[in-house]
N, C-alpha and C positions, 0 to 999 in steps of 0.2 A: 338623479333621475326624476322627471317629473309623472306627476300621477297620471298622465296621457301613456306615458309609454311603459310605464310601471302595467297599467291594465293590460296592454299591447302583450305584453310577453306574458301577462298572466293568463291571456287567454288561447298564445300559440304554444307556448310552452309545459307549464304548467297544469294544464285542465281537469287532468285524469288523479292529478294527486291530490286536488283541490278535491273533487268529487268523495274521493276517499275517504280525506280530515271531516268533510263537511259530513257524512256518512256516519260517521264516528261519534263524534258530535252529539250527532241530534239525536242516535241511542244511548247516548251520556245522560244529553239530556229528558229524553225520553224515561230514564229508568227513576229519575226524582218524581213523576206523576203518580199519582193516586192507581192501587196493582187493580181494578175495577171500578165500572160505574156504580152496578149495583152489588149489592153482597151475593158473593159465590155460593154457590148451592154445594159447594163440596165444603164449606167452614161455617160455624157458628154453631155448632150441634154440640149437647150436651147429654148426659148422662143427669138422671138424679143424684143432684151431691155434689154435683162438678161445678169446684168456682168459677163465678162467672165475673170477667173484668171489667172492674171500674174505674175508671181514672179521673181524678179534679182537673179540672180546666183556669178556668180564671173568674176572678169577681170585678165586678165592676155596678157604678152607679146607673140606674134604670134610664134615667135622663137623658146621658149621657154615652152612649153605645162605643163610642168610640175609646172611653179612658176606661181600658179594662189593665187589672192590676192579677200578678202569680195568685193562686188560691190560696198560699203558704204567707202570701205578705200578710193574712191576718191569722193571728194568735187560735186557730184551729188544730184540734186534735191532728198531730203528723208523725208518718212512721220514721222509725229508722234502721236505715236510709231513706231521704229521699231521691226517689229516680223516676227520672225524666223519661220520658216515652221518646225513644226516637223518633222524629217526625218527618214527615216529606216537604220538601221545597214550598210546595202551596202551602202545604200546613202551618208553614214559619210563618210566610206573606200573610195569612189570612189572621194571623195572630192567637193562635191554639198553643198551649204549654201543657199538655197531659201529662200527669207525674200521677204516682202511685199515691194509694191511702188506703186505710184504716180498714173499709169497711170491707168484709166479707158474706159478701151477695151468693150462695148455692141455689144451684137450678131446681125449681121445684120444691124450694125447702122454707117454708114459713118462719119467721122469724118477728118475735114481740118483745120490744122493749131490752135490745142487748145492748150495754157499755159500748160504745166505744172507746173514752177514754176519763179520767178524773182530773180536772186541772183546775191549778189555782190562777186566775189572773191577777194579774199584777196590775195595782195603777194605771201607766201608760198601757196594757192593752187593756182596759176598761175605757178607758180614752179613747182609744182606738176604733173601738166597736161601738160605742158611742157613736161618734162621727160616721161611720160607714150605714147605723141603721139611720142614723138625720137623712143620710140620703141616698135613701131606699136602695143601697147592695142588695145585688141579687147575687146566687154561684150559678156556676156551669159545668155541668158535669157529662160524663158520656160513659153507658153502660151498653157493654156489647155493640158499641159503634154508634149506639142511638141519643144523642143527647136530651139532656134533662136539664131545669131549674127548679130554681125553688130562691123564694128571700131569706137574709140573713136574719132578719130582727123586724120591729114593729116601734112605732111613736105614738102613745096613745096624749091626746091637745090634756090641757088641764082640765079638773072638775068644778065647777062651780058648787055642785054639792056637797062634796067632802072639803070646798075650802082649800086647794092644795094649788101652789101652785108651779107654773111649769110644766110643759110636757113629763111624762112618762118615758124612759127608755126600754126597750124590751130586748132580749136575746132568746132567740128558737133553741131551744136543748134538744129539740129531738124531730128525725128527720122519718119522712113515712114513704115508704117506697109500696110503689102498686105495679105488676108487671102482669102482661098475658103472653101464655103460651101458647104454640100451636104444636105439639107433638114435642119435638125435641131442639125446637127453635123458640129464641124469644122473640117478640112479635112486637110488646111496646112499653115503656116505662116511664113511669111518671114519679116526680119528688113531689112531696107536701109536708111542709113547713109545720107543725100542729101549734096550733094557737093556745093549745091548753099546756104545754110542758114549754114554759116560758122563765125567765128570771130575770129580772129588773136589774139593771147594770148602773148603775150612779154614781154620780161623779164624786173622785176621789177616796173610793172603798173599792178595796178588796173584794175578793169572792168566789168562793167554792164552786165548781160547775160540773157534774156529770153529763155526757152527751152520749142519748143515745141513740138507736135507729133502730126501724122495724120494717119487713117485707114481707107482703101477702100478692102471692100467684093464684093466677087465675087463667082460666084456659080460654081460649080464643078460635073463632073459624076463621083469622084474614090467614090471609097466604104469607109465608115468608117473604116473599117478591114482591107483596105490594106492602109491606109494612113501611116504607118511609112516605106513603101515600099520606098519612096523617099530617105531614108536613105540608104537604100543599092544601089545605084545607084549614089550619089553624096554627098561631103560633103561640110561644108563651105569656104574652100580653093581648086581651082582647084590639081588637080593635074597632073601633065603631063603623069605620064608614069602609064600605065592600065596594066591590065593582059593579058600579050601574049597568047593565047592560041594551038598556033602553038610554039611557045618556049617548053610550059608546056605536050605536046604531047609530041614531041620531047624528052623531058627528058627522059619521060616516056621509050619512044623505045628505049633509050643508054641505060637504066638500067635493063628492060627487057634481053635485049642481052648480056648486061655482065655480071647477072647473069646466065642465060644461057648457057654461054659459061665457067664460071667460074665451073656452078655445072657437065658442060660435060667433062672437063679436070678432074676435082678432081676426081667425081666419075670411070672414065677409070681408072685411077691410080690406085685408092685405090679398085678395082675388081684388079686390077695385083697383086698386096700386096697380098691381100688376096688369091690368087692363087699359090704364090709361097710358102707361108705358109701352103697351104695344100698339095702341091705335096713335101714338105719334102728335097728341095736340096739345102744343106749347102753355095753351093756358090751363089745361086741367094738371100739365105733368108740374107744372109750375109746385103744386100741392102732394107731391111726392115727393118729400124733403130726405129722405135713406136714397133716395136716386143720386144725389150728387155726392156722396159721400163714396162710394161703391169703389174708389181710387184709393181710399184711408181705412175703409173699414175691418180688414188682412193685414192692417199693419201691425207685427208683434207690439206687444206692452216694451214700455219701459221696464227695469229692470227683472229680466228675461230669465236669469236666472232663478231666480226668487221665488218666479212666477209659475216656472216648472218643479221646482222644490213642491210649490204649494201643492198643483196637482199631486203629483208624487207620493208626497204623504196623504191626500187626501183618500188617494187610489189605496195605499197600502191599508190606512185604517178604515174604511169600505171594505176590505178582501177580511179584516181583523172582525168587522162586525157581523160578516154573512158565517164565518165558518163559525163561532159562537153561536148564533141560533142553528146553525147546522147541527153541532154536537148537544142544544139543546133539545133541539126533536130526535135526536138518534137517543138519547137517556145518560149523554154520557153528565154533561151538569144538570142535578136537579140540586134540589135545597140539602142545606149540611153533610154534603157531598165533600167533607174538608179538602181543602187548596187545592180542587179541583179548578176551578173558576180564576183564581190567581198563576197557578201552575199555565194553564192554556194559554192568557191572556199574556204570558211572558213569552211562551215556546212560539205562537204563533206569530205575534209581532217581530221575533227575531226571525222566524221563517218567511217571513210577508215583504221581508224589507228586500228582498232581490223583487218581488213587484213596483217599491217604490223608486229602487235606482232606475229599472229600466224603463217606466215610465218617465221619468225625467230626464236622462239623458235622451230618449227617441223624442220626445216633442222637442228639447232644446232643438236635437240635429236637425230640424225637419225649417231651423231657421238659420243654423249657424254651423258651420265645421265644429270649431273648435268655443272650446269653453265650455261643451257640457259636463268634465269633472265637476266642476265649483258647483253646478245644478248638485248630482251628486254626493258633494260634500252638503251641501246645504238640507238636502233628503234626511239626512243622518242628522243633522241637530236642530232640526226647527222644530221638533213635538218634543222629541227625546230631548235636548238640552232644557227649556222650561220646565221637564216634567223634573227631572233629577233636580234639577235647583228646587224647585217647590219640594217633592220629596226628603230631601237634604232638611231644611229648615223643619219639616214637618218631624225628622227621626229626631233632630237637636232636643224640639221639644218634648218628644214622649221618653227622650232620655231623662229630662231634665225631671220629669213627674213620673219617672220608676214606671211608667206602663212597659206594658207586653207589645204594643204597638210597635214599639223601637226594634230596628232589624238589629242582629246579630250581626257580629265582624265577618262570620262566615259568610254568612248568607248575603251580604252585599260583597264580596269578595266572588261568591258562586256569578252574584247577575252581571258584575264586570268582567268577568269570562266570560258570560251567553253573551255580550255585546262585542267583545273582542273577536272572539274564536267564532262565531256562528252571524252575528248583524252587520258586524263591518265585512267580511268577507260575502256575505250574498250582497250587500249592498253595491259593493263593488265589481261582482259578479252580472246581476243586474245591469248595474251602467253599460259594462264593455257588450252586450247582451244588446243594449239599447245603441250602443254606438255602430255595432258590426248591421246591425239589419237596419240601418236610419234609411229614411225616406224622405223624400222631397215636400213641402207643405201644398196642397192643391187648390189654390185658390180660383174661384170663379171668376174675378176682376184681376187686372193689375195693378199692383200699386203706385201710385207716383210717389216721387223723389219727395219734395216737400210736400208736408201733412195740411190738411186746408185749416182754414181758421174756424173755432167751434164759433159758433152766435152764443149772447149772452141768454143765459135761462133761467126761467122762473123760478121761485126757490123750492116751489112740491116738481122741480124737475132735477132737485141735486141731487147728489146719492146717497146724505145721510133722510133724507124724505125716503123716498125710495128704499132703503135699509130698513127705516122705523114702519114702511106701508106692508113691508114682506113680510118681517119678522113677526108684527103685531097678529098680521093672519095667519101664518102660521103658528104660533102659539094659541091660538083661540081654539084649535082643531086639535090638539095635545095637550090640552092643562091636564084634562082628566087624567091619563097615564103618565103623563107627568109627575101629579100628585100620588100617583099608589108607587110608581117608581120611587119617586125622592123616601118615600115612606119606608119601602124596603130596604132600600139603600142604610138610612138615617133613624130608622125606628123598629119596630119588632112586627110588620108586615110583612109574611113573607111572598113575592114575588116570583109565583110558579104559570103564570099563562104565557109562558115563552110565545105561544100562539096570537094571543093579544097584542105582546110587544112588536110583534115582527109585523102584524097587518101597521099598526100606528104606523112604523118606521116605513111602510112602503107608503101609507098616505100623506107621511113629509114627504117623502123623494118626489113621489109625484107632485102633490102642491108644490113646493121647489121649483121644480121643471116648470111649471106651466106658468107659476109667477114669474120666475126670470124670463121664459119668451114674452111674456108680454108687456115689460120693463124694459128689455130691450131692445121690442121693436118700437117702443115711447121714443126711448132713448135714440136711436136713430133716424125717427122721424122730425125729432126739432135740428138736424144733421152734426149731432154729437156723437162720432166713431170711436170713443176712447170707452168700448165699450166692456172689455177684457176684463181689468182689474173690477170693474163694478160689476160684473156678473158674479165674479165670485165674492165684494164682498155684501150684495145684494141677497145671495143665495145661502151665507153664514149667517147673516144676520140673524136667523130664529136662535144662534145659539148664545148671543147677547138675551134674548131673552128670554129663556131658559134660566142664564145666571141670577137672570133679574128676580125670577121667581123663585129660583135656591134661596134667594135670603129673605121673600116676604115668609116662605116655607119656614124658616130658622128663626121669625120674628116671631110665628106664631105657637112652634114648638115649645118642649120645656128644655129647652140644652142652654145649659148654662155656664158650664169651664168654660176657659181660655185654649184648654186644652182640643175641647171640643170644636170652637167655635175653627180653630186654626186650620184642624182636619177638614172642618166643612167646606169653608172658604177653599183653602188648597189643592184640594180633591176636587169639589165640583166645577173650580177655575180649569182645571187640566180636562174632565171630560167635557167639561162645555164647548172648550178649544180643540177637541177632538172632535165636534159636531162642526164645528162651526169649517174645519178645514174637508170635511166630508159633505157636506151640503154644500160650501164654495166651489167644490171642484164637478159636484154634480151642476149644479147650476152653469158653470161655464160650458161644462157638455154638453147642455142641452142646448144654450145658447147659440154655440158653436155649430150643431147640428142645424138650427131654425137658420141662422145667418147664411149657412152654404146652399140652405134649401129656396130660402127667399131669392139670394142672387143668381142662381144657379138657374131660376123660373123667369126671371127678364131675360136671362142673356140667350135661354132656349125660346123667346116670345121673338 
């Protein structure tokens, strides 16, 4: 049976049991998400005396954010058993391993200087911790849901006064916990490292170590409800450079005016055009070079398929990037929100992909009966298939270096279900969606049979000019958030003006739009109609460079694995290419729109 008539029956037959599974589903999946945005005002209450849970997270090097290692893979005081905090779906994604420990934290209850535990280290973990404090580990821990760090150890360079030489290795013996309370809520906790209860670890000696920890409460006026507010305000690493908001004005107003000035040039013009085409005199219309074209410029792209795939996904990940800042002004993602942010990002793009089938099969139909399955199938692996290969390669490696990055059997087991049971079925829901309400294409001209012959064009009239003219102005208008972006992403900036984000993101689309109209009414003025595929990849083009600036970003950073550099590369190649196919599919739309408006206004002259 072929997938034409496979849909056919899935959509006369079928429908009501479909609706059902899908139904099912997506409270399946629904029940892996994080049980709250914020913390419930019915949990977190204690009693004086009541312990309060802690759990280790992971350690990993400062430099380096991405190669985080179990908190247990270093020779630290651990109970026994160790158990694992069961986690939610985002939680695994986002790379969180909570396991139980040692320390016993009471509400309200001061505590100086208690054992945790006595241990002898052995050589290799003297080695160990060695290595980890050369390059600056830090832990991660989370108490009563609010995460904490602290460093592992300290390197103090040699003395030229004492004559010694070689760095100094150091290990923190004892950890200082600071916490405010507001009534019967904790409100915020902080670790500290103490630089005085230290012990010099050297190589190839043994060595005695007690560890221990301390915790002093103090009472607090913030509100239970805004206590993760301290997140968006600060994170564990200073950071030097803040958001300008005199820079981020500023932008604003160069891009205002060059749109502006852009849409008051083009539209004078093309009111001239349009006026010499109506008054009918051979020699001025001679200079209306989009007039002769007006037979070819409707003519679908070559490969049709491909080209509706493109939209398609472009359309779907557009639909992925608005409900995101939706649920970020609703409260539901804010900072260390754990696998909130991962958890959406999976649920939605599997729910979005019935926008992307049925966007690509309706634009196919609107050129062709038949063949918009293959558009369809093509929807399904043109983002998704690169990202899993990149993906793939990327878990090889964090297997390979024992990180926590590495999925579980399970959990990739879980997201080839959400793709089977939930994205290939809307997807193909979608299609036949796309295929029962298809429409006719409406064009203003008609086309002729054979395509005219393009004239030869200057070389700032080809489309990688034009791609480098786009992309470079639109990156000029978003370095700045650019850069705090990549920073939050890639560094310990954290990234809370969802409000911010989302103006930048609406001054690409518009820049976008107004650059493409005016590329492409260039473009059809020297009477080149092959205008299709260059709108879109005229209008991707910012997110070549974007990539470009991920790695001056990475040149200038301190990241230095192999391990790291692979995530970086591999990850920002896949969101860049998520930009790049959402900004091509806008740009064609607007394109689209100017083209049926332009010819649409000679044939009513």
């Amino acid at each position: 049976m072929s997938f034409h008539s496979k849909a056919i029956s899935l959509s006369s037959i079928s429908m009501s049991k479909l609706k059902i599974k899908l139904l099912v589903i997506l409270f399946t999946a629904l029940s892996f998400t994080d049980r709250s945005a914020t913390a419930s005002p019915s949990h977190h209450r204690y009693n004086i005396g009541d312990l309060v849970p802690l759990y280790v997270n992971k350690v990993g090097p400062l430099n380096n954010p991405s190669e985080t290692y179990y908190y247990y893979d270093l020779p630290f005081c651990r109970p026994d058993p160790v158990i694992q905090k069961k986690e939610s779906f985002g939680e695994v994604l986002n790379g969180d391993r909570l396991t139980n420990a040692l320390y016993e934290l009471k509400f309200r209850e001061n505590i100086t200087g208690k054992t945790l535990c006595q241990k002898r280290l052995r050589v290799p973990e003297v080695a160990k911790f060695r290595d980890v404090v050369s390059e600056d580990f830090y832990f991660q821990m989370y108490f009563d849901d609010l995460p904490l760090w602290g460093f592992i150890g300290k390197v103090e360079e040699e003395s030229e006064i004492l004559g010694e030489e070689g760095p100094k290795y150091y290990l923190f013996k004892h950890v200082r916990f600071d916490a405010l309370y507001n009534g019967d809520r904790v409100i915020e906790i902080r670790a500290f490292s103490d630089p005085s209860h230290v012990v010099e670890i050297k190589e190839d000696a043994e060595i005695d170590i007690t560890f221990t920890y301390s915790i002093i409460w103090n009472e607090s006026s913030a509100k239970f409800e805004n206590r993760m507010d301290k997140y968006t305000r600060t994170s564990s690493v200073p950071i030097i450079h803040q958001t300008h908001w005199l820079s981020f004005i500023n932008s604003i107003v160069i891009i205002v005016l060059l749109m502006g000035l852009l849409a008051l040039l083009l539209m004078r013009r093309l009111k001239n055009d349009i006026r010499k085409c109506a008054d009918g005199d051979e020699e001025e219309d001679k200079e209306v070079g989009w007039k002769y074209v007006h037979g070819d410029v409707f003519r679908h792209p070559p490969n049709l398929s491909l080209f509706c795939a493109v939209l398609g996904v472009g359309t779907q990940l557009l639909t992925l990037v608005f409900v995101l800042f939706l649920l970020a002004f609703l409260g539901v993602l804010y900072p260390y929100n754990r696998g909130a942010l991962f958890t959406s990002l999976v649920l939605i793009y599997s729910l979005s992909s019935v926008v992307g089938g049925y966007i690509a099969a309706s634009f196919h139909n609107q050129f062709a009966a038949t063949g918009w399955e293959r558009s369809v199938r093509l929807v399904g692996i043109l983002y998704l298939g690169p990202f899993v290969v990149t993906a793939s390669i990327l878990n090889t490696v964090a297997i390979s270096y024992g990180a926590i990055a590495a999925l579980p059997f399970g959990t990739i087991i879980l997201i080839l279900l959400m793709c089977a049971c939930v994205a290939i079925p809307l997807l193909a829901f979608g299609g036949v969606i796309g295929y029962r309400f298809r429409s006719e294409f409406q064009a203003p001209c008609a086309t002729k049979r054979i395509p005219r012959e393009i004239p030869p064009l200057a070389w700032y009239r080809k489309t990688s000019c034009q791609m480098f003219i786009a992309g470079l102005l639109s990156l000029s208008a978003i370095v700045l958030e650019l850069h705090h972006l990549y920073a939050s992403m890639w560094g310990y900036k954290i990234c809370t003006l969802s409000s911010i984000l989302f103006i930048t993101f609406i001054i690409v689309i518009l820049l976008t739009s107004m650059l493409s109209v005016g590329l492409t009414y260039i473009q059809l003025s020297v009477e080149d109609h092959e205008w299709w595929w260059r709108s879109v990849l005229c209008g991707g083009s910012p997110a070549i460079f974007m990539f470009g600036y991920s790695i001056y970003f990475y040149a200038r950073s301190n990241m230095n694995s192999f391990m790291q550099l692979s995530f970086f590369i591999g990850y920002n190649a896949c969101m860049c290419y998520a930009f790049f196919l959402i900004l091509g599919t806008i740009s064609f739309r607007t394109s689209l729109m100017f083209v049926r408006h332009m010819y649409q206004a000679v044939k009513s002259e």
